[in-house]
Residue, then its C-alpha position, 0 to 999 in steps of 0.5 A: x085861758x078862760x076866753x071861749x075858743x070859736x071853734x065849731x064841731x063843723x069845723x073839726x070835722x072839715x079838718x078831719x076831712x081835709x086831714x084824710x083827703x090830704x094824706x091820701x093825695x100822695x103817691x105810694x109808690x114802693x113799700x117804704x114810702x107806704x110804710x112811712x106814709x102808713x106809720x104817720x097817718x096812724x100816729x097823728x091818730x093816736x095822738x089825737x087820742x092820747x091829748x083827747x085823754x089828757x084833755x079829759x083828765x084836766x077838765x078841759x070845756x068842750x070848745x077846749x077839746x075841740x081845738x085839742x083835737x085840731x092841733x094834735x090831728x095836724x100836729x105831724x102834717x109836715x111829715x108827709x111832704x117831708x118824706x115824699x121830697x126827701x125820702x127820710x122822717x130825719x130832721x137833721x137829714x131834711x128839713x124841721x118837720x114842724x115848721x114844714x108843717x105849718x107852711x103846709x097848713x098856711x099853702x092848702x089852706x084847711x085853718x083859712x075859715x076858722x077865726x084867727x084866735x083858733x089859728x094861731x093857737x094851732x099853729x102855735x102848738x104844731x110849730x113848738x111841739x118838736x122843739x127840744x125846750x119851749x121858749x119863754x116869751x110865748x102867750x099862756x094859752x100857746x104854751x098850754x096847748x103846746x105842753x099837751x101836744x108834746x106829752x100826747x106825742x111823746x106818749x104814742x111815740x114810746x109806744x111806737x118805737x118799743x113795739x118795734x125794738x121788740x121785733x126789729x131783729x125779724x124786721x128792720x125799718x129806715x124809717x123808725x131808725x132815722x139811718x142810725x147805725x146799729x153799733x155798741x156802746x153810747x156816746x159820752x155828750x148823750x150820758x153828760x146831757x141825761x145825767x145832768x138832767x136835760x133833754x139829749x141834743x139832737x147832734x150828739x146822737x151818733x148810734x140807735x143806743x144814743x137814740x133810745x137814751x134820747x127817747x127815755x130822756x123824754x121823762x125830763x119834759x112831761x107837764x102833765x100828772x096823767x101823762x107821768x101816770x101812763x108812763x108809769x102804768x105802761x112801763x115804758x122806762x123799764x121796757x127801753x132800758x131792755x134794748x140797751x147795753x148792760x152798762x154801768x153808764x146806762x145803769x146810771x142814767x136810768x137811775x136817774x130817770x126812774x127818780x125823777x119819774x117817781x118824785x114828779x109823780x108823787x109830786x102831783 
């Protein structure tokens, strides 16, 4: 972690360039492909910011935060050809955005020019940064980057996905709902998989109840004290226990959740 990082302000701002002219290269040809187009850009933004921040909090040196903003400006590339070839943001519907991601960043070539050390680690963060664990046989400073990405894209996501709950009865979105149906209740792997502590699996999520509890479950996989300290600030848990059922399991689950925020929290 202590080797400097080659990468130049040029070079980020070649990236922020490419980033722009690529997004906007795709044809938008109704209201949900702009929408979705739309709902991307502005998340890969955000995001750069959130890490920038979480950067900061950890002192991190200048070339540091440089490929900070790289990675997580890119994080979502993938998502833009995924929605245009499938027409849907779901990865089980589709294909592993992430790893679209990085074919498309090694086909158009924007990280052809910075020195491998740099490409590595950004590919490296964008191809773990959906993952639902990282794995343990990767370099340090692969890791590094990618626990910051995940917390930075968690951190927007919350945000995005609240700020809909909160007004999806007047307008609803395919696109934030993954295709989910809107029926009661929760699916009893999705209670098994929280109360014991992990991340809810992907395949047993059935409904959109089952997708918040997933998202509240994120709590479970943050690295950082100023990430814990946003969640806490901004009120996230308590705002989607809001759009969920009143239900002794539920109850149960954001018991739990609210616990472990808390002793992570004052951990740090």
């Amino acid at each position: 972690m202590d080797n400097v990082i080659p990468l130049s302000e040029d070079e980020v701002a070649a990236l922020r360039a490419w980033f722009t002219t690529y997004v906007h290269s795709f044809p938008q040809d109704d209201a949900e492909m702009a929408q979705a187009f739309s709902l991307k850009e502005a998340h890969s933004l955000r995001v750069r910011d959130e890490a920038l921040a979480i950067g900061r909090s950890l002192n991190l040196r200048p070339d540091q935060m440089r490929l900070v903003e790289a990675m997580s400006l890119l994080h979502d590339v993938g998502r833009f050809a995924q929605f245009a070839r499938y027409r849907t943001l779901s990865d089980r519907k589709s294909e592993d955005h992430a790893l679209l991601g990085v074919r498309v960043l090694e086909e158009e070539g924007p990280l052809d020019a910075l020195a491998p050390q740099v490409r590595h680690l950004i590919l490296c963060a964008i191809t773990y940064h959906n993952r639902p664990a990282l794995p343990a046989d990767e370099s340090e400073p692969c890791l590094f980057y990618a626990k910051l990405l995940r917390d930075a894209d968690k951190l927007d996501i919350w945000r995005v996905v609240i700020a809909y709950y909160r007004q999806m009865h007047e307008q609803r979105s395919t696109v934030i709902e993954m295709g989910l149906a809107d029926t009661p209740g929760i699916s009893p792997a999705v209670y098994e998989d929280l109360m014991s502590g992990q991340i809810v699996q992907m395949t047993h999520i059935n409904n959109l109840n089952d997708f918040r509890l997933l998202q509240a479950g994120w709590v479970y996989d943050l690295n950082f004290p100023w990430t814990r300290k946003l969640v806490q600030e901004r009120g996230y848990l308590d705002e989607l226990r809001t759009f969920l059922p009143d239900l002794p399991q539920v109850e149960e689950i954001f018991s739990t959740l609210r616990a472990r925020l808390a002793a992570d929290h004052h951990v740090s």
